[in-house]
C-alpha positions in Angstrom: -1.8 -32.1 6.7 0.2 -29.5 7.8 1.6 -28.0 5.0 4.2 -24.6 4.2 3.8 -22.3 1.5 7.1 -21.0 0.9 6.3 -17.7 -1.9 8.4 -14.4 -2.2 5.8 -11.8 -0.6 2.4 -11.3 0.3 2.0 -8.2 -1.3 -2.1 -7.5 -1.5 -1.7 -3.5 -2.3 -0.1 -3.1 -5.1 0.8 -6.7 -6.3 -0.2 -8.2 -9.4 -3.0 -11.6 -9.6 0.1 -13.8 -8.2 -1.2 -12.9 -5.1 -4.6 -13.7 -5.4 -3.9 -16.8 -7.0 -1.5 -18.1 -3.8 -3.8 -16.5 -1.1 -7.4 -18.3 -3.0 -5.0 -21.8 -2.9 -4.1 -21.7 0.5 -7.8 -20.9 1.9 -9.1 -23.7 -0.3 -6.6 -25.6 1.0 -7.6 -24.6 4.6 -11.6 -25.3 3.7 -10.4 -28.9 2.7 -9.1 -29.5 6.1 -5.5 -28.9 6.3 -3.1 -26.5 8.3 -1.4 -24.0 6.4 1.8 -21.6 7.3 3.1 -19.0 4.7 6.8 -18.4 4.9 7.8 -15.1 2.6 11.5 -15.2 1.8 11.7 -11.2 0.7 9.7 -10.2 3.7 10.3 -6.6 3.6 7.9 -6.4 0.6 4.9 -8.1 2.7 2.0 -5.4 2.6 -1.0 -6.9 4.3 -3.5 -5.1 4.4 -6.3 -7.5 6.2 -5.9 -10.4 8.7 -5.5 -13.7 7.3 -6.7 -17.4 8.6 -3.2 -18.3 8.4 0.0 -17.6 10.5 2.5 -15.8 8.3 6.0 -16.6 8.8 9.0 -13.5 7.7 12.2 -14.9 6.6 14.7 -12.6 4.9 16.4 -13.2 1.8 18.8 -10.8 1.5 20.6 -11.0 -2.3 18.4 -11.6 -5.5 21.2 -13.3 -7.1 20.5 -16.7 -8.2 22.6 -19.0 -6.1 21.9 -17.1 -2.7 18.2 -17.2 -3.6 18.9 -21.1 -3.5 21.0 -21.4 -0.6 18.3 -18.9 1.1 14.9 -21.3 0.4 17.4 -24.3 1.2 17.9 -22.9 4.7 13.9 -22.3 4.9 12.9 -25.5 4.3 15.8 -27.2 6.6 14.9 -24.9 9.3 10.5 -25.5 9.2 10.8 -29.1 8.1 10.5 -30.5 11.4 7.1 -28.9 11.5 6.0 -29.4 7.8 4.3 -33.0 6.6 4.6 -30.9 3.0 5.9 -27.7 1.6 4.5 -26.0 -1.6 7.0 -23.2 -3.2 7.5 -20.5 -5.6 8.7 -23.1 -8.2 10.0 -20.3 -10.6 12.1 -18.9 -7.8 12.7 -21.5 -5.5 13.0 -25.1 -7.0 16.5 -25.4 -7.4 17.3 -24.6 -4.2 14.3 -27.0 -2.9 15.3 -30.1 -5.5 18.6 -30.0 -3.9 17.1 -30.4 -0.8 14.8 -33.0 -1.5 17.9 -34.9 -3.6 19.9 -34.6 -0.7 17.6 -36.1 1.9 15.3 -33.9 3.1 12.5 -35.8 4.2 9.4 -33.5 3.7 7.8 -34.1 0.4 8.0 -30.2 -1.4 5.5 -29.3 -4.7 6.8 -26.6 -7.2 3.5 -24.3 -8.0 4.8 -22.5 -11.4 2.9 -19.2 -12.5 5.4 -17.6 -14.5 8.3 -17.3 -16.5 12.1 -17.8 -15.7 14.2 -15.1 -15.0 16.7 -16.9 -17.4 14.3 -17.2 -20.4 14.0 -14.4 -23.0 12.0 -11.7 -21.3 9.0 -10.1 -22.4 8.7 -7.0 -23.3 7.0 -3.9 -24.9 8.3 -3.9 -28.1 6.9 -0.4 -29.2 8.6 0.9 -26.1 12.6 1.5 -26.4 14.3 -0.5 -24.7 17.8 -0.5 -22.8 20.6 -1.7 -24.5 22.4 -4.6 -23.2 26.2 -4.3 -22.4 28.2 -7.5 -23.0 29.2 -8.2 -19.8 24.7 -8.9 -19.4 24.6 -10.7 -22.1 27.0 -13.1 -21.4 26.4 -13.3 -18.0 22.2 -14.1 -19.2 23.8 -17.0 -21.3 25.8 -18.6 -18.8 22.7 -18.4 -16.1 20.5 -19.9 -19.0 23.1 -22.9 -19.5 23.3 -23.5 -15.9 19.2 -23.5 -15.4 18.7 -26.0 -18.1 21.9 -28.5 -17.1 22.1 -27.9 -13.7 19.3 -26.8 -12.3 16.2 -28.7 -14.1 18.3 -32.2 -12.8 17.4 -30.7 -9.3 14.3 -29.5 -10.1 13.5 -33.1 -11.4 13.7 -33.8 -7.6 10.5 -32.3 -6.6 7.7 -34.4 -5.9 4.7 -32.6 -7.6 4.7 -30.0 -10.4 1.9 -28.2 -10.5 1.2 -25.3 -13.5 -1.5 -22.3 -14.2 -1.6 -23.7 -17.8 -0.6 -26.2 -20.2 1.2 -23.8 -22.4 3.0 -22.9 -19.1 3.8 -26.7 -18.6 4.9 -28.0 -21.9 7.5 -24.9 -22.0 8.9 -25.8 -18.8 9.1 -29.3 -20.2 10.9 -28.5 -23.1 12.9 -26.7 -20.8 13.6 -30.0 -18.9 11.0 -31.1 -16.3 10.7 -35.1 -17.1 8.8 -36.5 -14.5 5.0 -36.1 -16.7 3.5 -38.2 -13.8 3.7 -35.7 -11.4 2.6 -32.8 -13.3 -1.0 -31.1 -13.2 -2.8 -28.0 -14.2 -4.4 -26.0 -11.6 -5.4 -23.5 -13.6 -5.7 -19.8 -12.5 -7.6 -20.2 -9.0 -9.9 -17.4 -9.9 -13.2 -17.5 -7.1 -15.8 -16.3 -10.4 -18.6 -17.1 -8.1 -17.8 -14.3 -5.6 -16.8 -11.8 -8.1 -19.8 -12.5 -9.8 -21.9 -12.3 -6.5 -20.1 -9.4 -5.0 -21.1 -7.4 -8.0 -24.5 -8.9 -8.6 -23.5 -10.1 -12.4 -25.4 -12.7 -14.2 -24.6 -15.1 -17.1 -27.3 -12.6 -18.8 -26.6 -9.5 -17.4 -23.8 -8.1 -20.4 -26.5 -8.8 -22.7 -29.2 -7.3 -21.5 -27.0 -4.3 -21.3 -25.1 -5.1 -25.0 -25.3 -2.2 -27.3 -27.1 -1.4 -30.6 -25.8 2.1 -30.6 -23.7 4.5 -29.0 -19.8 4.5 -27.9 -18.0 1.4 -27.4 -15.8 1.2 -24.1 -12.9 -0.8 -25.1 -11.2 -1.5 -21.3 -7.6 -3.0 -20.4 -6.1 -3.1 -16.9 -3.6 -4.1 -15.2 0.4 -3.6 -13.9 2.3 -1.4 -16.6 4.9 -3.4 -16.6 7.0 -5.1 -20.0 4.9 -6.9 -22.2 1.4 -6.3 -20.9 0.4 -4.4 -24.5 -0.2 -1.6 -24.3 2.2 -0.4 -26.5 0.3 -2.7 -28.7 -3.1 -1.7 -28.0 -2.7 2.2 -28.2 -0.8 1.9 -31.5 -3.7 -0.9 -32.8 -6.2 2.1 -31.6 -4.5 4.3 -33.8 -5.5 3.0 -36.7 -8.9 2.6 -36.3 -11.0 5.1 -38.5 -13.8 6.3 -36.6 -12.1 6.8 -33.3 -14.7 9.4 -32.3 -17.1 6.3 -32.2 -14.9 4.8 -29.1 -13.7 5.9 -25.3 -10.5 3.6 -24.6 -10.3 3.2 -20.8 -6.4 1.9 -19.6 -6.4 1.2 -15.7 -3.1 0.4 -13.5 0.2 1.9 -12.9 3.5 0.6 -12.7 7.3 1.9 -14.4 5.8 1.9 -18.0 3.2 4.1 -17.2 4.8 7.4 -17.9 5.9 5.7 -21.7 1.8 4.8 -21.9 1.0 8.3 -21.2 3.7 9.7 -23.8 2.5 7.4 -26.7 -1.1 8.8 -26.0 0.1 12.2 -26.6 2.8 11.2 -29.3 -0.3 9.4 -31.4 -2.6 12.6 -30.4 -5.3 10.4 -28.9 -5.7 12.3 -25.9 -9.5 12.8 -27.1 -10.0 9.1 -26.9 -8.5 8.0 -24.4 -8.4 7.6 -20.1 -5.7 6.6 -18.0 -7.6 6.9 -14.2 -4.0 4.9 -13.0 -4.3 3.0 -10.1 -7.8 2.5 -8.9 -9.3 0.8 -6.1 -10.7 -3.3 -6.5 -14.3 -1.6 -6.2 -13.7 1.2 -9.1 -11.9 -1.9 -11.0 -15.0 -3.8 -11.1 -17.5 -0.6 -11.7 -15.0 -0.4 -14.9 -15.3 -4.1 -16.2 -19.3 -3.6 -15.6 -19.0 -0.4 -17.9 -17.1 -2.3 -20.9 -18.5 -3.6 -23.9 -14.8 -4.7 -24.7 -12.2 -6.2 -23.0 -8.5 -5.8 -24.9 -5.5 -7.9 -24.0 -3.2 -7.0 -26.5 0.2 -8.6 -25.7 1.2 -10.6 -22.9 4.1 -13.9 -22.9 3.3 -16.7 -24.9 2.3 -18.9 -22.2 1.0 -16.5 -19.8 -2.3 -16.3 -18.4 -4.1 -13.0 -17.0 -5.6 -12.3 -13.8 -7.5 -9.5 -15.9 -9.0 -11.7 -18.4 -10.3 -13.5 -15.9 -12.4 -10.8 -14.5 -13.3 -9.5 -17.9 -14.8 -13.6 -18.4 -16.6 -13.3 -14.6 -18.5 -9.6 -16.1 -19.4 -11.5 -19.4 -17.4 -8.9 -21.3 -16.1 -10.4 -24.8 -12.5 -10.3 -25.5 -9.7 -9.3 -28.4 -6.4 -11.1 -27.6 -3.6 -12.4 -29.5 -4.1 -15.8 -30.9 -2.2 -18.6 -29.6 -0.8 -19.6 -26.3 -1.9 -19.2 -22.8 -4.7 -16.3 -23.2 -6.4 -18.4 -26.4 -6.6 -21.8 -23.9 -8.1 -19.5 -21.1 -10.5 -17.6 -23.4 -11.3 -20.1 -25.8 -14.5 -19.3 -27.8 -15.4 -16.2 -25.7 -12.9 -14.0 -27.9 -11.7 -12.8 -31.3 -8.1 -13.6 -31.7 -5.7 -11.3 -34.0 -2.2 -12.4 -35.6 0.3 -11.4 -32.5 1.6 -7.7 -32.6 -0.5 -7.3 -36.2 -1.4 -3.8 -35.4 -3.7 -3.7 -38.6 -5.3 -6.8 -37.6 -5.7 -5.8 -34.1 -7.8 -2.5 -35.3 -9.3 -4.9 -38.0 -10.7 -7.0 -34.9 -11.3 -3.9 -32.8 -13.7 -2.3 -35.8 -15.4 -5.9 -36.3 -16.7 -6.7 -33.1 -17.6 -3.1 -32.2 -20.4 -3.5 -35.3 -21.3 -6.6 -34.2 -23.9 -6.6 -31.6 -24.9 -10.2 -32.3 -21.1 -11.4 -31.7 -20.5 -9.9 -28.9 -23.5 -11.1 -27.2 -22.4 -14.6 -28.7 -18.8 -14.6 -27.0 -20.3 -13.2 -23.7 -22.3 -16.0 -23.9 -19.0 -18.2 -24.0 -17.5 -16.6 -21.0 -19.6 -18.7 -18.8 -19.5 -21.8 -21.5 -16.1 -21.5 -20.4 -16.1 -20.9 -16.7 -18.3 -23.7 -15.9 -15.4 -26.4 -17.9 -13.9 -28.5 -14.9 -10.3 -27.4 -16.2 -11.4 -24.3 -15.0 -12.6 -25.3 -11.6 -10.4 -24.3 -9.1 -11.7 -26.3 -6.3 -11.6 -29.6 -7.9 -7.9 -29.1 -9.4 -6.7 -28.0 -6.1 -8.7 -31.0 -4.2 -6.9 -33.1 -6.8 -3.7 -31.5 -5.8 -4.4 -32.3 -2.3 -4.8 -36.1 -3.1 -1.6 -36.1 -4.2 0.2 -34.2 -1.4 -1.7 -36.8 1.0 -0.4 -39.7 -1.6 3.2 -38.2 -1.8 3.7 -38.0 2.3 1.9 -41.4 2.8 4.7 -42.8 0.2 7.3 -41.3 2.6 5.7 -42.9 5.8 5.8 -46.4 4.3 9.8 -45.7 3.1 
């Protein structure tokens, strides 16, 4: 097949796991046999750092706003269709614009790939952080985007041929938002290559265990974009109450526009003595961090989002403290302790429990890899399954 990825950027430097997750897709997709061309809509935020087995493609969106986004990825696929059997596009971003060319004739199948959240929907955010107020001119105009999404622009989404999610917390809130057609929707999980991380770094299903800790300090880890919602509001303010903080190092990697607030609750909550912010650190330096953790803390992240970091924490064998519910809980599953959402005494509750417990933490490393190795979380398989039905979806438009 020769098949078009239409996404917003390739952005490998400073972008978050969105990346990773599109570029893993489209190499499997080029290991199962098929041709694959990238077309970025906002291409002056490509930064690519290596050469890629695929030909990239620069289009140029020039607004953000909603309907020119549409008319843009409208023009895209009109002008590579002739050279497309299938197109795959930022579904969050892009399928309006790409139902409406599907429902008015466009003869090349197209699949929505969905990894995160509408624009439209109520936004996540740091809720220990202030925020800026909203004037009423935003707030109405937020409700009259909302109302057109969910009337207008789920009937053309309902045009694509194949809906495929990172979740299915992800996929039953789009279908509650209106996506009907449950026969052409599938999980593909986070495509996450475990195998290499875990061979790149020389990690075993045994080797957090054999490192586990009786005694001494316990390196609780986060990282990630410090951007709304990610928690660490959450996390730093859940740290604060622990009583024996002298008995931890807290270790938050990433930047991003929160940072400087992350930095200012440290001081403001006088844990300076506790805790290291290295910022942005290098993929190599990342990993030496996740082999160093006994810990791994999520604190607050969308309901139905997943995390690129958790999945790395799971590849290291590192046991985990999230909120309960939602996307994180169906990607951990038993290989974490789970506290009531933005509970800040639970959160240091769960901190001080599984710090004591060397037994439980060896347990839910243990479950990382239980985990892992369950075929929702195989990435090649889900994405071979996705390629049956890209195959099945332009063989159906042959025979029409």
């Amino acid at each position: 097949m020769k098949i078009f990825f239409v996404t917003s950027k390739l952005n490998f430097l400073t972008a978050g796991g969105s990346i990773e997750e599109i570029d893993l897709i489209i190499k499997t997709l080029i290991n199962l046999g098929n041709e694959v061309t990238v077309v970025t809509a906002f291409s002056s935020k490509n930064k690519i750092t290596d050469p890629l087995p695929y030909k990239v493609h620069e289009e140029m969106i020039k607004s953000y706003r909603l309907l020119s986004v549409q008319m843009g990825v409208l023009k895209i696929l009109k002008k590579y269709s002739s050279r497309a059997d299938i197109f795959i596009i930022d579904a969050h971003l892009f399928m309006y614009g790409a139902g409406f060319y599907r429902k008015m004739g466009g003869r090349v199948p197209v699949v929505g790939f969905f990894n995160q959240f509408l624009i439209c929907w109520p936004q996540c955010v740091s809720s220990l952080f202030k925020q800026p107020k909203q004037n009423f001119f935003n707030l109405a105009k937020g409700k009259i985007r909302w109302w057109l999404e969910k009337y207008v622009g789920m009937r053309l989404a309902n045009s694509l041929d194949y809906f495929a999610f990172v979740s299915p917390a992800l996929m039953a809130m789009y279908k509650e938002f209106g996506i009907r057609n449950n026969h052409k929707c599938l999980v593909l999980g986070d495509p996450v290559d475990i195998k290499k991380i875990m061979e790149e770094n020389k990690i075993t299903p045994n080797s957090y265990r054999l490192r586990n800790k009786k005694t001494g300090s316990i390196n609780l880890f986060f990282s990630s974009r410090m951007s709304p919602g990610k928690g660490f509001d959450i996390l730093l303010a859940g740290f604060s109450k622990i009583k024996n903080k002298e008995n931890f190092r807290l270790i938050l990697g990433g930047s991003g526009p929160e940072e400087k607030q992350v930095r200012k609750m440290v001081e403001d909550l006088g844990l300076q003595k506790y805790v290291t912010i290295p910022g942005w650190v290098t993929k190599e330096q990342l990993y030496r961090y996740y082999s160093e953790a006994d810990i791994f803390i999520q604190a607050d992240w969308w309901l139905a989002g997943t995390s690129i970091s958790l999945y790395y924490a799971m590849a290291f064998g590192v046991p985990s403290i999230l909120p309960g519910g939602g996307g994180l809980e169906w990607q951990a599953k038993n290989s974490a302790l789970y506290f009531k959402r933005r509970d800040l005494n639970d959160l240091a509750n769960k901190i001080e429990q599984l710090a004591g417990d060397y037994e439980l933490r060896a347990e839910l490393s243990r479950q990382c890899y239980e985990r892992l190795n369950e075929d929702e979380m195989n990435y090649k398989e889900n994405i071979a399954e996705l390629n049956r039905r890209m195959e099945k979806a332009i063989n159906l438009k042959q025979e029409i």
